[in-house]
GUNU-785730 format. One record per residue (C-alpha): x, z, y; residue in three letters; residue number from 1. Coordinates in nm, 3 decimals, decimal comma, padded with zeros to 5 digits. Layout:
N
NODE        x        z        y  resn  resi
NODE        X        Z        Y   ALA   NUM
...
END
This chain:
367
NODE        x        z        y  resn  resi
NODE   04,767   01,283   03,533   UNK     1
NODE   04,813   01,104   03,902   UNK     2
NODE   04,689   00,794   03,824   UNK     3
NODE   04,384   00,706   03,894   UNK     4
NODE   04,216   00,509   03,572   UNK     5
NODE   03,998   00,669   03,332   UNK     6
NODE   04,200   00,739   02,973   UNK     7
NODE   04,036   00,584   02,675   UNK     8
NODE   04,055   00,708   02,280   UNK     9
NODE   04,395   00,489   02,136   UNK    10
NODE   04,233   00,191   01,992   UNK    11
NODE   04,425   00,220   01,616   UNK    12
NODE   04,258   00,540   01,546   UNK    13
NODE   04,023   00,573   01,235   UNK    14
NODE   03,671   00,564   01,394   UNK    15
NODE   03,442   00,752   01,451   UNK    16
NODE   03,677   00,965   01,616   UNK    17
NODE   03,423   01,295   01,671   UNK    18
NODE   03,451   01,304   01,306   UNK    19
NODE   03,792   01,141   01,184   UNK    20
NODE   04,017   01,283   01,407   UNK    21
NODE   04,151   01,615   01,542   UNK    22
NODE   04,474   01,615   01,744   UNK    23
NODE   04,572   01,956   01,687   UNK    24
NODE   04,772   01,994   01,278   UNK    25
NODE   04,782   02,337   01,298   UNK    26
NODE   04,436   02,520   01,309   UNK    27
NODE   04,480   02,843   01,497   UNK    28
NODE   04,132   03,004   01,337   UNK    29
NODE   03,838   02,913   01,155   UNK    30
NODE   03,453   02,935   01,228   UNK    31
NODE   03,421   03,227   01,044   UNK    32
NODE   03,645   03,394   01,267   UNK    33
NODE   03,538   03,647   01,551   UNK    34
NODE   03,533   03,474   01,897   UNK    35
NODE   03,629   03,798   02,096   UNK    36
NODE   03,892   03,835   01,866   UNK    37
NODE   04,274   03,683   01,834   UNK    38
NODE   04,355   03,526   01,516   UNK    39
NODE   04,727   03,618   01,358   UNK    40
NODE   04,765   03,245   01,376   UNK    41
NODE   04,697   03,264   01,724   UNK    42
NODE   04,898   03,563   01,850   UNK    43
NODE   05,217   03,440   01,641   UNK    44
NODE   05,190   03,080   01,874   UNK    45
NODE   05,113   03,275   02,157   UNK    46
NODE   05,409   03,489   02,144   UNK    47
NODE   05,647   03,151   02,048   UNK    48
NODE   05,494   03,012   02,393   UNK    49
NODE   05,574   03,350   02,552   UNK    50
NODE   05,933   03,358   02,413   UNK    51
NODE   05,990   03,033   02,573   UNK    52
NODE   05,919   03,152   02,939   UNK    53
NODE   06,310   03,288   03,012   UNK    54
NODE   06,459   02,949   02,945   UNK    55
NODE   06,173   02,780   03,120   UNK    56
NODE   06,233   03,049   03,407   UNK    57
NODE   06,627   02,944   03,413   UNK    58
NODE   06,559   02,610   03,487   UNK    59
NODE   06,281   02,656   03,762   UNK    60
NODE   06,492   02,879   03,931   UNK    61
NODE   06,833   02,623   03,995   UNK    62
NODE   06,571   02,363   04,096   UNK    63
NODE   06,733   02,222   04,424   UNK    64
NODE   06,415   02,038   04,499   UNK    65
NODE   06,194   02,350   04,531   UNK    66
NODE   06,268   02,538   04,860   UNK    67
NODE   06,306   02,940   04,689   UNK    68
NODE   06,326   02,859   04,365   UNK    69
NODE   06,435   03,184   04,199   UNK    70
NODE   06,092   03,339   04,396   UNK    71
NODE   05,884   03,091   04,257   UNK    72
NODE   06,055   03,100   03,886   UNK    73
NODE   05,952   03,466   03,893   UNK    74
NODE   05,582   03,391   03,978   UNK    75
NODE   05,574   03,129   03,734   UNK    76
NODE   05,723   03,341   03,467   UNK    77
NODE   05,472   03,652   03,598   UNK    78
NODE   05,131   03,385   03,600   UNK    79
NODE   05,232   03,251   03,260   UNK    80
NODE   05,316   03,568   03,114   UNK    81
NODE   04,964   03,755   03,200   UNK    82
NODE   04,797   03,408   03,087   UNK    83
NODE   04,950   03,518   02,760   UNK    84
NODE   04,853   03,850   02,763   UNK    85
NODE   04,466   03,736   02,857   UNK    86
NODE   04,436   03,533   02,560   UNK    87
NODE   04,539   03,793   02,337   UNK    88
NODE   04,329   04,021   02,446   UNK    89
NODE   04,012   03,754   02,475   UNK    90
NODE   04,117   03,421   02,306   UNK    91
NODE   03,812   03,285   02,514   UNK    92
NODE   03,959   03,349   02,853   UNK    93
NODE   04,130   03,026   03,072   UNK    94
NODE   03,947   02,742   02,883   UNK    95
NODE   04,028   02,897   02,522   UNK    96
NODE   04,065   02,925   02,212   UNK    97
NODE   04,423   02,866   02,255   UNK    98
NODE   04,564   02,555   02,097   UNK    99
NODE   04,912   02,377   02,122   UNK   100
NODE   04,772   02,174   02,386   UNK   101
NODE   04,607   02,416   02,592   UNK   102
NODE   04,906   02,647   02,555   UNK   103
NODE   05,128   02,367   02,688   UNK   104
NODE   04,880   02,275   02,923   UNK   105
NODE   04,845   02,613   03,101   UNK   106
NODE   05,253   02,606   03,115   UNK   107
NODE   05,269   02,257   03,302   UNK   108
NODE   04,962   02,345   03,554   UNK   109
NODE   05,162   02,671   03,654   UNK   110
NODE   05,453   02,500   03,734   UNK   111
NODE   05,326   02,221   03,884   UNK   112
NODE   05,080   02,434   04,114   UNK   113
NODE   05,415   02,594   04,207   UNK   114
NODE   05,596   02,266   04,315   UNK   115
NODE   05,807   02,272   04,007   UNK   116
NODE   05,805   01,891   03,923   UNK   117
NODE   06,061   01,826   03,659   UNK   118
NODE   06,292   02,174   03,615   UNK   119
NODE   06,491   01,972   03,335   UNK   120
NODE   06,562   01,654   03,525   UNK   121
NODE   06,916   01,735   03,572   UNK   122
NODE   07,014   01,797   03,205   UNK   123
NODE   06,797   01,470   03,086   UNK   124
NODE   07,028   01,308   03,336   UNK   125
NODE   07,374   01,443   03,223   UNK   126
NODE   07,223   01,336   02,841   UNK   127
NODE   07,124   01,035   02,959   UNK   128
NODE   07,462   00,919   03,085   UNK   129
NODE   07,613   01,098   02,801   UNK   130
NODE   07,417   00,878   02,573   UNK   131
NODE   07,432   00,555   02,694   UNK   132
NODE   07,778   00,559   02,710   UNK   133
NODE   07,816   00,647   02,342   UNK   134
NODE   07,491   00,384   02,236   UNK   135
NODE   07,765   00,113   02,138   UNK   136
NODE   07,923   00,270   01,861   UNK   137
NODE   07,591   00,463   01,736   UNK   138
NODE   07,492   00,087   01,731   UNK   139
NODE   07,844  -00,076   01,575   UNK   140
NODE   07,832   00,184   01,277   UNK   141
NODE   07,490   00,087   01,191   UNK   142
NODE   07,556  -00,257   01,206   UNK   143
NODE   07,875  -00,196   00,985   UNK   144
NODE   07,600  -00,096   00,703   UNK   145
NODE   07,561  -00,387   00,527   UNK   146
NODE   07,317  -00,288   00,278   UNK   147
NODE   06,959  -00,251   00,442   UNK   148
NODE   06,816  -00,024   00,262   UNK   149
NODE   07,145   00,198   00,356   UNK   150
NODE   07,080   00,097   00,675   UNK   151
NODE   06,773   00,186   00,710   UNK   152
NODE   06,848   00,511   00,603   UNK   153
NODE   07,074   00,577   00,841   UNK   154
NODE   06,902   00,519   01,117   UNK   155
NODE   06,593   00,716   01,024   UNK   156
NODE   06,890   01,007   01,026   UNK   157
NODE   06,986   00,859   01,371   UNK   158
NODE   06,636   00,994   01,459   UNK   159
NODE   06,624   01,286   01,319   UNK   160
NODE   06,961   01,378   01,467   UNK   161
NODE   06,862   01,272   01,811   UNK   162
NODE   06,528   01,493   01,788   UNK   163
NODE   06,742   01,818   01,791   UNK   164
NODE   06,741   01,739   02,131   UNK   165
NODE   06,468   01,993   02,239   UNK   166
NODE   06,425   02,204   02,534   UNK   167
NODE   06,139   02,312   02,407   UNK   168
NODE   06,269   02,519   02,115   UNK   169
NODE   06,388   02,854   02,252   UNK   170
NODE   06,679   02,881   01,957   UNK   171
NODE   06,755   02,508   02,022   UNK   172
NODE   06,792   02,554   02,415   UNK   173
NODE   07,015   02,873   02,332   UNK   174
NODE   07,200   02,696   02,082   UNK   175
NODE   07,243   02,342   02,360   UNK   176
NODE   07,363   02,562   02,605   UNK   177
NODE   07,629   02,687   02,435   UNK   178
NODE   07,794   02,419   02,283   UNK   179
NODE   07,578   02,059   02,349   UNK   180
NODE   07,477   01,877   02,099   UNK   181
NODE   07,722   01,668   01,882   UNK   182
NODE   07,506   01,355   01,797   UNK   183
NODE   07,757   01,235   01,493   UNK   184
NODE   07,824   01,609   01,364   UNK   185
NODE   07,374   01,606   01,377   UNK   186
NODE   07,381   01,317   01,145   UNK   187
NODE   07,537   01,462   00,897   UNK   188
NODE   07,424   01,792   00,900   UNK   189
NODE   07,052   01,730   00,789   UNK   190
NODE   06,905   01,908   00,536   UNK   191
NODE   06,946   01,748   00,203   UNK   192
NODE   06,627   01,506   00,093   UNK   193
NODE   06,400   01,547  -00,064   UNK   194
NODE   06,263   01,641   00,299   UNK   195
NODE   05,955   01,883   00,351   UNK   196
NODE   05,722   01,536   00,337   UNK   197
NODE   05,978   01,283   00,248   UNK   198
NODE   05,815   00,906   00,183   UNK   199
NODE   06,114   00,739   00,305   UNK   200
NODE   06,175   00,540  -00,046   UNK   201
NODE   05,843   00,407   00,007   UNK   202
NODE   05,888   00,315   00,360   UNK   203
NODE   06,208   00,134   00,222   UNK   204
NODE   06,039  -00,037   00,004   UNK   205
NODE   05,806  -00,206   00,206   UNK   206
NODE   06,077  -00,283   00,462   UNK   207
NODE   06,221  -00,449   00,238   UNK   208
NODE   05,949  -00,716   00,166   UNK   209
NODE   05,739  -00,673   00,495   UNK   210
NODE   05,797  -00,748   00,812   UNK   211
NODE   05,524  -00,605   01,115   UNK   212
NODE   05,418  -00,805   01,380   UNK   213
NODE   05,459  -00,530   01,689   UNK   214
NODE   05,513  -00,167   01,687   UNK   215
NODE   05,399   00,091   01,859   UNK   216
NODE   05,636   00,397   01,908   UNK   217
NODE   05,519   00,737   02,087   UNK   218
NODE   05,875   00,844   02,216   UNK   219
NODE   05,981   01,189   02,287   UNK   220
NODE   06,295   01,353   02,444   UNK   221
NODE   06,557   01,180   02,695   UNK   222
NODE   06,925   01,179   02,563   UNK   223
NODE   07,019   01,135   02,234   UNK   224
NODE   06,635   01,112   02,110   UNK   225
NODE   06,556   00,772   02,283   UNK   226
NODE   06,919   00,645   02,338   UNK   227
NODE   07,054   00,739   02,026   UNK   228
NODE   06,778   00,787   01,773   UNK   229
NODE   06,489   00,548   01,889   UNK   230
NODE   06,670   00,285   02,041   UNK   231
NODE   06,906   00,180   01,768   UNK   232
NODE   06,604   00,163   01,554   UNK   233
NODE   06,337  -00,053   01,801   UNK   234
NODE   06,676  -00,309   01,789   UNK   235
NODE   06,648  -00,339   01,460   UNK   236
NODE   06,287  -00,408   01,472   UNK   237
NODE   06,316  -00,658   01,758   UNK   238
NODE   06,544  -00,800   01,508   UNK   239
NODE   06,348  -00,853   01,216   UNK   240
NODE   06,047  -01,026   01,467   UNK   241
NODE   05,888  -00,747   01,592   UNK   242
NODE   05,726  -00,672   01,866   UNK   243
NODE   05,839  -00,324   01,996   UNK   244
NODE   05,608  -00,082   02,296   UNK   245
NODE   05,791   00,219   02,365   UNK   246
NODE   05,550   00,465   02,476   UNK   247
NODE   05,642   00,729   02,675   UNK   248
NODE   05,495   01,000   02,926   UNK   249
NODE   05,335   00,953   03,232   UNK   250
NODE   05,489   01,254   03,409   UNK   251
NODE   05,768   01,521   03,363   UNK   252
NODE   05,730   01,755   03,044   UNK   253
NODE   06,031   01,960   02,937   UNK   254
NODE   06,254   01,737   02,892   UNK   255
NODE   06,067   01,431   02,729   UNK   256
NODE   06,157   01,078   02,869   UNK   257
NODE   05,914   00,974   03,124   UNK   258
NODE   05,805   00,623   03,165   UNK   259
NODE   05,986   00,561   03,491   UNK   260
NODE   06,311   00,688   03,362   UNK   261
NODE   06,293   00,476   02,992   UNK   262
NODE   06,281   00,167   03,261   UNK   263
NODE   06,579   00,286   03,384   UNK   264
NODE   06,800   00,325   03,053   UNK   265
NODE   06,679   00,037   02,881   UNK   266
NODE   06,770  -00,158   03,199   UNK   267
NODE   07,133   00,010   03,195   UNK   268
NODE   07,128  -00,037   02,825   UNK   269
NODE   07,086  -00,441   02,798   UNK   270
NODE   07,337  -00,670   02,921   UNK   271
NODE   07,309  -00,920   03,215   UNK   272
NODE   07,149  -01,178   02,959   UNK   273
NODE   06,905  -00,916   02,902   UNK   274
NODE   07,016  -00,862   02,542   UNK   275
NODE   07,074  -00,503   02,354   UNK   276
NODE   07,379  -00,541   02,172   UNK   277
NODE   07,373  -00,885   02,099   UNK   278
NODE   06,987  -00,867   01,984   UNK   279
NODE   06,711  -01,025   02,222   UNK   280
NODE   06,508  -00,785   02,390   UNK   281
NODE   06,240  -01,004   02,555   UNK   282
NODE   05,978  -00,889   02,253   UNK   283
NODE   06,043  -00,509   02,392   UNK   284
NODE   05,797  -00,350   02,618   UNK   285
NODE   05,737  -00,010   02,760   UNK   286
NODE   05,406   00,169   02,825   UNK   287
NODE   05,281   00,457   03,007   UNK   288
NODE   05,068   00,645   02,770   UNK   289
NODE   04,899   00,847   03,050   UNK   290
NODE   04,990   01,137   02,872   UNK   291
NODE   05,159   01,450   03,082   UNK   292
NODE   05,288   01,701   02,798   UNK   293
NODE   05,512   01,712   02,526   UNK   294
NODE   05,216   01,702   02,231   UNK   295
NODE   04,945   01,428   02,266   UNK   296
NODE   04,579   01,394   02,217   UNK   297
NODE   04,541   01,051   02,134   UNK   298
NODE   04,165   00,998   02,186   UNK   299
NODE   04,274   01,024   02,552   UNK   300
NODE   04,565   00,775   02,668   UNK   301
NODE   04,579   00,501   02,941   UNK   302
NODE   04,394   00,138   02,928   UNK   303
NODE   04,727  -00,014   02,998   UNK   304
NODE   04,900   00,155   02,653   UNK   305
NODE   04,518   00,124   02,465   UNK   306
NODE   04,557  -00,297   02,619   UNK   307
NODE   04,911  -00,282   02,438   UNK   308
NODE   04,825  -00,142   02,099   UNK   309
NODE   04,482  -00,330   02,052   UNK   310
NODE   04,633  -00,568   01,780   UNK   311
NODE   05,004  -00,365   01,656   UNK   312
NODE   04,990  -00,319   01,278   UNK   313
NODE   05,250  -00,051   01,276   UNK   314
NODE   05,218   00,301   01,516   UNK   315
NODE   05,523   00,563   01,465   UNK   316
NODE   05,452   00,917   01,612   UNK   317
NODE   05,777   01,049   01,675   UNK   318
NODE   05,926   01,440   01,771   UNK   319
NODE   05,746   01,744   01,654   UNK   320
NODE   05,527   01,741   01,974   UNK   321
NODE   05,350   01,408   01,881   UNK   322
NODE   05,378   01,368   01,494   UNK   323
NODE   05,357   01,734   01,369   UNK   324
NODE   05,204   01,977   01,594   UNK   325
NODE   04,977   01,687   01,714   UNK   326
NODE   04,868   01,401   01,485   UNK   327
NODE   05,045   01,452   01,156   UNK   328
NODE   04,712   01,375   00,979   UNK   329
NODE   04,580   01,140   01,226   UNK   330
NODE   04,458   00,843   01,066   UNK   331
NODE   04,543   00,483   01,157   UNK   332
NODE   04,347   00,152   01,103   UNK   333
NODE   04,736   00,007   01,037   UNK   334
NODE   05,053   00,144   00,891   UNK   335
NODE   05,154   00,476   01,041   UNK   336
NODE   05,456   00,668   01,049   UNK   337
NODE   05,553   01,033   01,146   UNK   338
NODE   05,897   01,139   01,172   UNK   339
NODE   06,036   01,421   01,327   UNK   340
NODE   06,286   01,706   01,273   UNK   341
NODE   06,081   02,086   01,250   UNK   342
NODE   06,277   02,322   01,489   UNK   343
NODE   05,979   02,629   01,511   UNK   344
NODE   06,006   02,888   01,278   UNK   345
NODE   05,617   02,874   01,288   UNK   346
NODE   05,555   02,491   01,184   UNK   347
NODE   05,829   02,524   00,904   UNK   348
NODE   05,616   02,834   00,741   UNK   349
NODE   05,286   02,603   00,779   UNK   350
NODE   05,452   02,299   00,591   UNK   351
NODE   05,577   02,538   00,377   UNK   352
NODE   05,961   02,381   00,452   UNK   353
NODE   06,274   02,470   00,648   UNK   354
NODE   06,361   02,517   01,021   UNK   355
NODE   06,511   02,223   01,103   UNK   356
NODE   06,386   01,995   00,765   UNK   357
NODE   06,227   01,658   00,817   UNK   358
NODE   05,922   01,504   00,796   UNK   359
NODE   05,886   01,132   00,717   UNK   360
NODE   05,543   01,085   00,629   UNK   361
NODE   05,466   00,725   00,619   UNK   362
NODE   05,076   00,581   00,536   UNK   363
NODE   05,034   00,202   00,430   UNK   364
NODE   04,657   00,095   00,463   UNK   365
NODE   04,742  -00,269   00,338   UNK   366
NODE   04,796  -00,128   00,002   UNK   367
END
């Protein structure tokens, strides 16, 4: 992280947090298991990191801010690559046993050390602009719903369509550049509920007879995930009286919305009386959760984000980075929420779901 100020644990997590809270979902061994030895868990997640480098590779290389770019790709895809290879061989080597977090960890350091910055900042842009300019009817159709339970419903599949927006997945960046991604055609394509965890009918329920007083939402990728998904939702928050804090990433991560560049859209998204669609946006705010990857480690975020969140009574983990590989059975002090779509072969097998199913997993301490 560049900034300067220590990170502090996020203030809504169940204390003590030594004991109460891991980040990592998926454990990649047990105690019991040989040190000097790779796990099956461990070697299947290492090779899904490993069959990411080529797409990561593609991008590096048609960087026009790095100065020989394809030369420095190939290291990067070389250094990564035998980082791999070490672990398998001694899952103690560079700061292991591998986890999600170290594995993306050891990605970002590599390309960072090589002056790769942000390889996917071009495509978030082109989805960015593609999104806003489509944000008005993803907004009208919702509003059209009169029925809020209905409503509600659709938006949740607003998120979950806008999710499939993920670099990230080696079959999703195949499939994105092909064809894009059709946000509409997304929507309704989702699996059929009941979902892999599916509490949405409860969720409903108490949306329909509760009303929080602020929100905090972990964001995740740029395009149709904050614009589309995210951002149609927050507005209906900020409707109802909450208080919204988007909070998103302190620096570049595959192509996750940074904090810098959610300024930017939400400022192109509200009108000159600073208004989203007709809806008041003074109550919405947006964080910098100090955080530099695409999973998160909440006992570690920024004071500013930790300031925010002190008294929210709602916290919604969202994208398979934040609220399923990281933090799916995190537990709040308030009303939690994890929704994202599943788009690794790897996390579907551990829910024991689908690639590309849902998880809506909502906890409600005030009951």
């Amino acid at each position: 992280m560049e900034s300067t100020s220590e990170m502090v644990p996020f203030p809504l997590l169940q204390t003590p947090i030594e004991s109460n809270y891991r980040a990592c979902t998926i454990p990649y061994r047990f105690p019991s298991d040989n040190p000097k030895r790779p796990t099956p868990t461990e070697l299947a997640w290492i090779d899904l990191f490993r069959n990411s480098i080529p797409s990561f590779k593609k991008r590096a290389e048609s960087d026009p801010t790095v100065p020989d770019a394809p030369v420095r790709a190939e290291k990067f895809a070389e250094r990564y690559g035998a980082i791999l290879e070490d672990l398998k061989k001694d899952p103690e080597s560079h700061g292991g046993p591998p986890d999600c977090i170290l594995l993306c960890r050891l990605r970002e350091q590599i390309l960072r050390e090589l002056g790769f910055q942000d390889i996917f900042k071009k495509v978030k842009d082109e989805e960015n602009a593609k999104a806003i300019s489509l944000f008005s009817d993803v907004v009208n159709l919702n509003d059209a719903i009169e029925d809020e339970g209905k409503r509600l419903e659709n938006l949740v599949r607003g998120i979950f369509a806008g999710n499939i927006f993920d670099l990230g997945s080696a079959q999703l960046a195949e499939v994105f550049s092909k064809d894009g991604m059709s946000f509409l055609a997304s929507c309704q394509n989702l699996l059929p509920r009941p979902w892999v965890i599916d509490d949405l009918d409860t969720f409903k329920l108490k949306w329909s007879k509760k009303s929080w007083k602020k929100a905090i939402i972990f964001v995740d990728n740029s395009g149709a995930d904050i614009i589309l998904g995210i951002m149609p939702f927050a507005r209906e928050l900020l409707r109802r009286g909450t208080q919204v804090v988007l909070a998103a990433n302190d620096l570049p991560s595959i192509n996750d919305v940074t904090y810098p560049e959610l300024i930017e859209i939400i400022s192109k998204l509200k009108d000159e009386n600073g208004k989203l669609m007709g809806v008041d946006a003074s109550n919405l705010l947006i964080a910098n959760s100090g955080n530099d990857l695409p999973v998160i480690d909440l006992a570690q975020v920024s004071q500013e984000l930790a300031f925010l969140a002190a008294d929210a009574d709602l916290v919604i983990m969202e994208g398979m980075g934040r609220g399923i590989e990281t933090n799916l059975y995190a537990q709040f002090k308030c009303d939690s929420l994890k929704i994202a779509m599943v788009k690794h072969p790897e996390v579907a097998q551990f829910l024991g779901g689908r690639l590309y199913d849902c998880v809506f997993k909502y906890s409600d301490v005030s009951g």
